[in-house]
C-alpha positions as CSV (number, residue, x, y, z in Angstrom):
1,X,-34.9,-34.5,20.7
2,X,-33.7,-35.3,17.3
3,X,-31.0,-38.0,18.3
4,X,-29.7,-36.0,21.2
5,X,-29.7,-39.3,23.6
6,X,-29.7,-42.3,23.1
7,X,-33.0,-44.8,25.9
8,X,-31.9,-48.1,26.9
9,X,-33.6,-50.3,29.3
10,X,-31.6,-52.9,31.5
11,X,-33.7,-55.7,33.6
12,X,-31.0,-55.9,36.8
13,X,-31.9,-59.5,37.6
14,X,-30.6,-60.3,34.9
15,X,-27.6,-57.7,34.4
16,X,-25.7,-57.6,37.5
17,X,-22.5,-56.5,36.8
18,X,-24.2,-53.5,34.9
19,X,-26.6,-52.7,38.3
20,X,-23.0,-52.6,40.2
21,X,-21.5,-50.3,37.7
22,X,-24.2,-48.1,38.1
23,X,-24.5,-48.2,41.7
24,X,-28.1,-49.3,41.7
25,X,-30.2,-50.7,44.4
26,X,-33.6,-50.3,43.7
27,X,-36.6,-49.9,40.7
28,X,-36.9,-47.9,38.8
29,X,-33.5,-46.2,39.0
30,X,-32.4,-43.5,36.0
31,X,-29.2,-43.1,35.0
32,X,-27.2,-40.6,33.1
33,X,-24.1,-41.6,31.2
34,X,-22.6,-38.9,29.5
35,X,-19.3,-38.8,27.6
36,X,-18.4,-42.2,29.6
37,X,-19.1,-41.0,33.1
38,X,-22.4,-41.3,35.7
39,X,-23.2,-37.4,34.9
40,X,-27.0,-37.7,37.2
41,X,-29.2,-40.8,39.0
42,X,-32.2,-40.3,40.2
43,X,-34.3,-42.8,42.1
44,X,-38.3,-44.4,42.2
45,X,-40.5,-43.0,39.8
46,X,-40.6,-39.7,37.9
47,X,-42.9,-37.7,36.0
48,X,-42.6,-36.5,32.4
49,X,-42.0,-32.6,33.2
50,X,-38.9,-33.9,35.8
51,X,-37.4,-36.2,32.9
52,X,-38.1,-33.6,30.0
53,X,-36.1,-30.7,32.2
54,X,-33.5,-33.6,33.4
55,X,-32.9,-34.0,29.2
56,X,-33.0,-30.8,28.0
57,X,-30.8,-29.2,31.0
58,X,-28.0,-32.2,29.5
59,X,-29.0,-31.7,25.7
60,X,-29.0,-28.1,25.3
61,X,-26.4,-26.0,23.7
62,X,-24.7,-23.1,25.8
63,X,-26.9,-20.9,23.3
64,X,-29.6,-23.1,24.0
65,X,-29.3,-23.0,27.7
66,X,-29.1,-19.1,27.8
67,X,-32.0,-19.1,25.9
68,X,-34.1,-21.2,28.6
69,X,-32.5,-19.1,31.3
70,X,-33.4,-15.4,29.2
71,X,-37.2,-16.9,29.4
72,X,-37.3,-17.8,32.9
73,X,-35.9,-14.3,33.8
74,X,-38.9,-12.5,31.5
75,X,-41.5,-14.8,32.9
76,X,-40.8,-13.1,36.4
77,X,-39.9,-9.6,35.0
78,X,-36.6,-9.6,36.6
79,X,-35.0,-7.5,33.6
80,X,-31.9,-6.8,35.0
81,X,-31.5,-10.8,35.2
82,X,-32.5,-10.8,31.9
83,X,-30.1,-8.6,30.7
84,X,-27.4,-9.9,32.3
85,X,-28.3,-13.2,30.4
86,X,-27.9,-11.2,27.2
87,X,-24.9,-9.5,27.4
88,X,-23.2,-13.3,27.9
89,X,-25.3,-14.6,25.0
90,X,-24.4,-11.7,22.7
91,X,-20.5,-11.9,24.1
92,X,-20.9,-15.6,22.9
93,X,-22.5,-15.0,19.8
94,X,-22.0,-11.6,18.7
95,X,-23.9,-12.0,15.2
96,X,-27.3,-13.7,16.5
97,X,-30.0,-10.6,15.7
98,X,-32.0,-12.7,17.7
99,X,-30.6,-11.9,21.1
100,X,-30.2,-8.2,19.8
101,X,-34.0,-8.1,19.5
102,X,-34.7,-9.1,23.2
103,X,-31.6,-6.7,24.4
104,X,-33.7,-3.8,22.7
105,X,-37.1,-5.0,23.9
106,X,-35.9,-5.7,27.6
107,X,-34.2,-2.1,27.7
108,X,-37.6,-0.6,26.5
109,X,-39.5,-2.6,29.0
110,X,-37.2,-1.4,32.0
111,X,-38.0,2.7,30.5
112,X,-34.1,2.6,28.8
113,X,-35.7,4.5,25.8
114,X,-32.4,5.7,24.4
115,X,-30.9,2.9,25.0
116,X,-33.6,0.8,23.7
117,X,-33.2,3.1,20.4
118,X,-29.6,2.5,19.7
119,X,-29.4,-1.3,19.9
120,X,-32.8,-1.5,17.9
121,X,-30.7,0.9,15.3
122,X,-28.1,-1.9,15.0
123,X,-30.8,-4.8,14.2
124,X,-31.8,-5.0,10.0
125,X,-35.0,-4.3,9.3
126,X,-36.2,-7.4,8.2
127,X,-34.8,-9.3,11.3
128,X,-37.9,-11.8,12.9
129,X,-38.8,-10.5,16.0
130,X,-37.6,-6.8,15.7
131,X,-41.3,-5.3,14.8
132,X,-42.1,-6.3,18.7
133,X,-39.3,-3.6,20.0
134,X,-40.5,-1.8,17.0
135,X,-43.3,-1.2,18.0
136,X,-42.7,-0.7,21.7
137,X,-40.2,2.2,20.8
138,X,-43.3,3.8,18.9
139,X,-45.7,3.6,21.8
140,X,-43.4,4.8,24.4
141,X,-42.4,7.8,22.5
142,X,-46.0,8.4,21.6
143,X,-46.9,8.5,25.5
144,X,-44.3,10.5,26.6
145,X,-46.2,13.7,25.3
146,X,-49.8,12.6,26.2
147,X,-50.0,13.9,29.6
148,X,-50.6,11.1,32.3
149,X,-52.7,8.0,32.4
150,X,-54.5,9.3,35.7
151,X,-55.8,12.1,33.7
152,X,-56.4,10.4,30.2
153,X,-58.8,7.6,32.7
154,X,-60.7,10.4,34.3
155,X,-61.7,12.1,31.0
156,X,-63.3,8.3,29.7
157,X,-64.8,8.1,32.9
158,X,-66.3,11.4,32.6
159,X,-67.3,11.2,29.0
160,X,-67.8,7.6,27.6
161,X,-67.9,9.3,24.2
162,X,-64.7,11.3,24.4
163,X,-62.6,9.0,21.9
164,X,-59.5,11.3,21.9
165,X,-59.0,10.2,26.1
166,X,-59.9,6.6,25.2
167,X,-57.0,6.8,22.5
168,X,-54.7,8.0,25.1
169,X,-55.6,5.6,27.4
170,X,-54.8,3.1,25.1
171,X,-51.5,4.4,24.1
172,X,-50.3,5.2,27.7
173,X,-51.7,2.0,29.2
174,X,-49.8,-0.3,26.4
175,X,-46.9,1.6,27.2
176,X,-47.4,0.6,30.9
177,X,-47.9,-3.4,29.4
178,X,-51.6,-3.1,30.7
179,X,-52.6,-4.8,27.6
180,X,-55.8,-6.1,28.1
181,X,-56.8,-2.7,29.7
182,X,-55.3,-1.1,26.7
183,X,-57.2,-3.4,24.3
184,X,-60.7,-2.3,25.9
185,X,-60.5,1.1,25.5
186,X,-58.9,0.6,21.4
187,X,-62.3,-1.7,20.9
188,X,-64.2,0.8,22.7
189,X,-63.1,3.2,19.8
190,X,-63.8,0.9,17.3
191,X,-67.3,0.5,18.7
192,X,-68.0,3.9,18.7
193,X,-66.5,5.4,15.5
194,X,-64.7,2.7,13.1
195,X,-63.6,6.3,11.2
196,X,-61.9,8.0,14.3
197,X,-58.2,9.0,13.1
198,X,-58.6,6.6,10.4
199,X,-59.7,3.4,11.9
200,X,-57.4,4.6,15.1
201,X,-59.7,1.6,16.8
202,X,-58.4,-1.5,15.1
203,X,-55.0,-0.2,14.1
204,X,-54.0,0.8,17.8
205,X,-55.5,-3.0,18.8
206,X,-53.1,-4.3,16.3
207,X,-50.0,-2.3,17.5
208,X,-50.9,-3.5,21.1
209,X,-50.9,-6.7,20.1
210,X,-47.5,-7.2,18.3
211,X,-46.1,-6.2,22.0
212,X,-47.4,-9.1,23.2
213,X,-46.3,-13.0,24.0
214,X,-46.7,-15.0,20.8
215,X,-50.0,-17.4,21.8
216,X,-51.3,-14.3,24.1
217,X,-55.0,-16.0,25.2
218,X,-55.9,-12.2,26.0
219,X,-54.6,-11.3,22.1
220,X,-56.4,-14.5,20.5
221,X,-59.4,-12.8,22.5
222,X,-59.3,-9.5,21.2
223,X,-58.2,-10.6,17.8
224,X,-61.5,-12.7,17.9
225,X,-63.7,-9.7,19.3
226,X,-62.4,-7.1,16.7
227,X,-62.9,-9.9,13.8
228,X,-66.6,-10.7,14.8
229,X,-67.1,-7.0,15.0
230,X,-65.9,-6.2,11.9
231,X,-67.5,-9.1,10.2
């Protein structure tokens, strides 16, 4: 935590007056003292996840926080939390790219194309992060004038060898965030024809990936597929 808090241990027996101070009246017993005053207590024994989230809720910065409470929204795709979170983080800080990039990704996710466009417009190219809505921009607009998934589906069950549907289905699946479905049907190209729309296979598995989670375990598994396949 870098020197955010400071641990000290106190045997009661032998502190009293500090175990009155503190108001406590059995072991173990946990006690937060910030900026002079008892800010929390908590009694009998406690696990490392409780005391991590105990000290990171006190040693965060307001940026900090937001940014906890932004990742908690997105883990249960409630966007419109998530966007609420935003517009306070950007209000506070009006020059971090970083929260632009999620504004622009979350309005993208939710189907706010345009609006999606004109924050991403704002962000500088070389910004970390932005490829992700990037990216996501370039796959909606490509689906929007491929017909429908229902369709594109039918035509790979119908013909396994019909790569044109399978690239659809790629495209209009990782537009829909069915990334692992999406994946398939890209390595099923590059199984078939590593040549297809010049290497459409492997290319359209890296796009799909850069929409994903950093640490994705279904992106390390494709990434590993397509490597062994190509190697």
């Amino acid at each position: 935590y870098q020197g955010k808090f400071a641990l000290a241990l106190s045997d009661i027996a032998k502190d009293q007056t500090l175990a009155q101070q503190l108001r406590v009246q059995g072991i173990p017993s946990i006690r937060v003292v910030r900026d002079g005053q008892l800010a929390e207590q908590m009694e009998g024994p406690q696990g490392e996840s409780v005391l991590r989230q105990l000290i990171d809720r006190l040693t965060q910065s307001p940026s900090e926080a937001l940014k906890t409470q932004l990742q908690e929204y997105l883990a249960v795709e409630d966007f419109d939390g998530a966007l609420a979170v935003l517009k306070e983080a950007i209000a506070r800080e009006p020059n971090n790219a970083g929260f632009k990039v999620e504004w622009a990704d979350v309005l993208l996710v939710k189907g706010d194309v345009d609006g999606g466009r004109t924050v991403l417009g704002t962000i500088p190219e070389d910004t970390d992060g932005r490829d992700r809505p990037a990216m996501r921009l370039e796959i909606l607009e490509e689906a929007a004038g491929m017909g429908t998934l229902r369709d594109a589906l039918n035509e790979t069950e119908a013909d396994g060898e019909d790569l044109d549907a399978r690239y659809r289905a790629a495209v209009l699946l990782a537009s829909e965030r069915r990334y692992e479905e999406a994946l398939e049907q890209a390595m099923a190209i590059l199984r078939r024809d590593r040549e297809f729309r010049e290497d459409a296979g492997r290319l359209t598995m890296i796009r799909i990936m850069a929409l994903m989670e950093k640490g994705s375990d279904v992106a390390k598994r494709y990434r590993r597929r397509m490597f062994n396949f190509l190697h």
